[in-house]
N, C-alpha and C positions, 0 to 999 in steps of 0.2 A: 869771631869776626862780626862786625857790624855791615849790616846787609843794608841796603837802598833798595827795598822793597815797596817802595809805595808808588810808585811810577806808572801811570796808563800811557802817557804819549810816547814813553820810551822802552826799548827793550834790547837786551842781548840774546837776540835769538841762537844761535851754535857761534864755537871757534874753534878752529884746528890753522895746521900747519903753519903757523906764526900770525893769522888773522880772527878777525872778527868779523860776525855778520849784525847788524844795529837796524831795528828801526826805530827812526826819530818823525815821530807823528805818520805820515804818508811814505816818507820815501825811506827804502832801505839801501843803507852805507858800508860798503868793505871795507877798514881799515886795519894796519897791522899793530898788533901786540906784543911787545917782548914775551910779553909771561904764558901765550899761549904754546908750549913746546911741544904740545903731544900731535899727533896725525890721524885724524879719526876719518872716517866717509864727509864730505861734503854733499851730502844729501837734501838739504833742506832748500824748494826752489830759488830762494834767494840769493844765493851765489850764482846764480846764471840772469836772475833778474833785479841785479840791483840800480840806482841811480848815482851810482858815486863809488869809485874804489880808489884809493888809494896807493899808488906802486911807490915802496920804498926803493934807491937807490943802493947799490954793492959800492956804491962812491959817497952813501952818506944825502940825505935828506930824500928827496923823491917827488914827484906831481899826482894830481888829482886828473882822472881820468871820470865825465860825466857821461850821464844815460838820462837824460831830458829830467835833471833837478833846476830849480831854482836858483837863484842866483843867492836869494834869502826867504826864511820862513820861518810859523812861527811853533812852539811848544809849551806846553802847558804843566807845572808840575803844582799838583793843589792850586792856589789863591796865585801865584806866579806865573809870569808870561816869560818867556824868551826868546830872542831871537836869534838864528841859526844862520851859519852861512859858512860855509868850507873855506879854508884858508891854508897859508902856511902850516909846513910840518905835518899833515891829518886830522890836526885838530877843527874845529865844528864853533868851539866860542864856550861850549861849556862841558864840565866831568863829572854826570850825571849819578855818581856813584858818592859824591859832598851829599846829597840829599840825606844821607844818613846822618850826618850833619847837623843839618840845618835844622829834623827833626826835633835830633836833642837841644841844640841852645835854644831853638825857638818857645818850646816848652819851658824851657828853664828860666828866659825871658817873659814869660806870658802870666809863672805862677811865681814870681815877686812880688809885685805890687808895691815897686817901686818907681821910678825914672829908672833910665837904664843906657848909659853911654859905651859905647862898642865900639872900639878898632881895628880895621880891619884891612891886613897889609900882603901888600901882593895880591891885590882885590880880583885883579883881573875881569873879568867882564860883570862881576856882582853880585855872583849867585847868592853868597852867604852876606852882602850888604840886605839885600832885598830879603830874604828870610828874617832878617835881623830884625829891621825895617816894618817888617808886616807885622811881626809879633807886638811893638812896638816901641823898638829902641830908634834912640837919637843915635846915627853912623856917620865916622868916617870913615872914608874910604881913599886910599893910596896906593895909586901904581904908578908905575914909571911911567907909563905907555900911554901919553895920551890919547889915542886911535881906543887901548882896551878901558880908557875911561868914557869917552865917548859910545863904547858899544855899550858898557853899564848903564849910562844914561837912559839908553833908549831903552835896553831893559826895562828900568825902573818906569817909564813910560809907560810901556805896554803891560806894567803889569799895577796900574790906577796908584803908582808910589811919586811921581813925578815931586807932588808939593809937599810928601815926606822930610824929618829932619835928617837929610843926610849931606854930609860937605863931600865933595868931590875934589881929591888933590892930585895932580899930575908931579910924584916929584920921585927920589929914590928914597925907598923906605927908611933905612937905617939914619940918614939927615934927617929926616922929621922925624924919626923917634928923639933924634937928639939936639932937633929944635926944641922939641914937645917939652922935654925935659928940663931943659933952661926959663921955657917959657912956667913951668908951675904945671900945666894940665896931668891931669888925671882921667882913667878910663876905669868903667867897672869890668868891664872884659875885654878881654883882646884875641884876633883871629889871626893866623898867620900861614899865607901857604905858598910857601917860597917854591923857586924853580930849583932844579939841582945848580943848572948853570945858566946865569944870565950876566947882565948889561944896563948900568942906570943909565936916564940920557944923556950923561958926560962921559960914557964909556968905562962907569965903576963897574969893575968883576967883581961878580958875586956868584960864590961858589959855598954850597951849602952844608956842605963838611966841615971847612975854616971856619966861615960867617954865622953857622944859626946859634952855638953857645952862647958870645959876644951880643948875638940881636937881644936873646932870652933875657940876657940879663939887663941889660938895659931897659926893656919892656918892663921889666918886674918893679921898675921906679916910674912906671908909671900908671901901674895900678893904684885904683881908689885904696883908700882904709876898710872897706868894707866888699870886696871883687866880687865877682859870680862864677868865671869861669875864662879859659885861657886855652885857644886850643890851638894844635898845631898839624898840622898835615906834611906831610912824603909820601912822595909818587915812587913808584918801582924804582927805579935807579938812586933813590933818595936812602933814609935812614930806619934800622929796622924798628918796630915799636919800642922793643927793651929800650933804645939808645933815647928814644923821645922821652921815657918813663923815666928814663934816669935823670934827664934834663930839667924836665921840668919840678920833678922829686926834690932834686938839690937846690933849687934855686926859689923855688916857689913858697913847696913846702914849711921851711924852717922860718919865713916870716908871717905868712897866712893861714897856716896849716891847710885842711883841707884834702882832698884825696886826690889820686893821678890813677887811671885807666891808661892805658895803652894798646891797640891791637888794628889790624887790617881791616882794611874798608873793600868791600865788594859789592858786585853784583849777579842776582841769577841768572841764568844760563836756563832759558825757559824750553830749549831742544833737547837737552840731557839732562837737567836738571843740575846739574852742578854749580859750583860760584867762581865768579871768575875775582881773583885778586888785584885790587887797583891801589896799592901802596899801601900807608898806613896812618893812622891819628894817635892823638896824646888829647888825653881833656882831663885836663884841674878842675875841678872844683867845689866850692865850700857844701 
C-alpha cells in the first residue's frame, strides 16, 4: 500500500462503526466511511468533542451538523496551502491520502531536468496541479465544475503558486482530451482521477466502469514522444488496482514501454495504528 505519511496538519485519528475521527489543522471532523466495518470502543475524546460530524441519510446523501468550526480554514501539507470548508456529501475540498501522490510525481518531476507539461483531469480543487506546479511543471488543469476550479485557484493562491504556469479550464474532460487531440498538443504526463459517477455541465453521464478504457486510450495520443508518467486514481466504490494495471499495461505499455505499479493508497490510523484504505492508484512510468 502506498501510505500518506507525511502529513502534520492532518490526521486520522480512530474509526469504527462506519466513521471516522480526522483532525484537519485545529478542528476535529466525524465523518462516515464505507470501508470502516469493524466496531471497536470509541474511546478517543474526540468523538464527544468534535467540530463537524457528518450524518449520512438511510435515504441516501445526508447534512453537516457544526460544533463552533469555521465557515473556512486553512492547512498546510509541505510547501502547499489549502483551503478547507465543509460542503456537500462530507466532503472538506480535499483527499488528503493523493499526498502519497503527489510525493512521487513531484520527485519524479524535480529529477528530470527538463520542462515538464502535466495534465491533469478531474482536477477538482488542485491538489495534484499544485504539487505539480511546485516541483515545476507547466499544468493544466480541467474540471467541469467551475465552483471546484475556482476553489483550486485560490489554492494555488495561498499556496505563493498564483503566477505559476498553469491554465485553468472549466470544461468536461473527455471533449478536451478530444479537442486536445485534433488540436496536435501533447503532454509529458498525465493525471487522471475521475469520480465513479458524475455530470459534465451539459448533463454528460459519466460513469467510470464504461468511460475510464475509452478516456485511457485517448489520453495515450496525447502523450509526448518522450512521457514521464500517467497516473490514475479509484476511490472505494471505483476500480480494484489489478483492473488499473491491466489498463494501463495494455494501452500504454506496448508503445512506450516503461513499467505499471498498481496498489491502495492509505492512511494511518495514529489511535491503533492501523491503515485505513482510501481506494487505489495505477502509475506508469518510464
Amino acid at each position: 500500500m502506498w501510505l500518506a505519511d507525511g502529513w502534520n496538519d492532518y490526521e486520522v485519528i480512530d474509526c469504527s462503526k462506519g466513521e471516522k475521527l480526522e483532525r484537519w489543522g485545529d478542528y476535529l471532523l466525524v465523518r462516515p466511511d464505507p470501508q470502516v466495518i469493524w466496531d471497536t470502543p470509541k474511546t478517543h475524546r474526540g468523538w464527544k468533542k468534535m467540530n463537524g460530524h457528518y450524518h449520512r441519510s438511510s435515504k441516501g446523501g445526508g447534512e453537516w451538523e457544526f460544533f463552533d468550526l469555521p465557515q473556512q480554514w486553512t492547512i498546510n501539507y509541505k510547501e502547499l496551502t489549502f483551503n478547507l470548508k465543509p460542503f456537500s456529501f462530507k466532503h472538506t475540498g480535499l483527499f488528503p491520502e493523493q499526498a502519497a501522490n503527489w510525493d512521487w510525481f513531484g520527485e519524479k518531476i524535480r529529477r528530470t531536468g527538463r520542462p515538464v507539461k502535466v495534465l491533469n483531469l478531474f482536477a477538482y480543487t488542485g491538489g495534484a496541479t499544485l504539487a505539480a506546479a511546485k516541483a515545476g511543471a507547466s499544468v493544466t488543469h480541467v474540471d467541469a465544475s467551475k465552483g471546484m476550479v475556482t476553489w483550486a485557484k485560490e489554492n494555488a493562491h495561498s499556496s505563493g503558486l498564483a503566477d505559476a504556469p498553469i491554465r485553468w479550464i472549466v470544461d468536461d474532460c473527455v471533449k478536451f482530451v478530444e479537442r486536445e487531440i485534433r488540436r496536435g498538443n501533447h503532454y509529458d504526463a498525465i493525471i487522471m482521477d475521475p469520480p465513479s459517477y458524475g455530470r459534465g455541465p451539459k448533463g454528460e453521464i459519466w460513469k467510470i466502469e464504461d468511460a475510464i478504457h475509452p478516456l485511457v486510450k485517448l489520453c495515450v495520443q496525447l502523450l509526448s514522444e518522450d512521457p514521464l508518467f500517467f497516473l490514475i486514481n479509484s476511490y472505494t466504490t471505483g476500480l480494484a488496482p489489478s483492473v488499473l494495471s491491466y489498463m494501463m499495461g495494455v494501452e500504454i505499455v506496448p508503445k512506450f514501454g516503461g513499467t505499471v505499479k498498481a496498489d491502495e493508497v492509505g492512511l494511518p490510523v495514529s489511535q491503533n495504528g492501523l491503515t485505513l484504505p482510501c481506494g487505489a492508484s495505477g502509475r506508469w512510468e518510464k
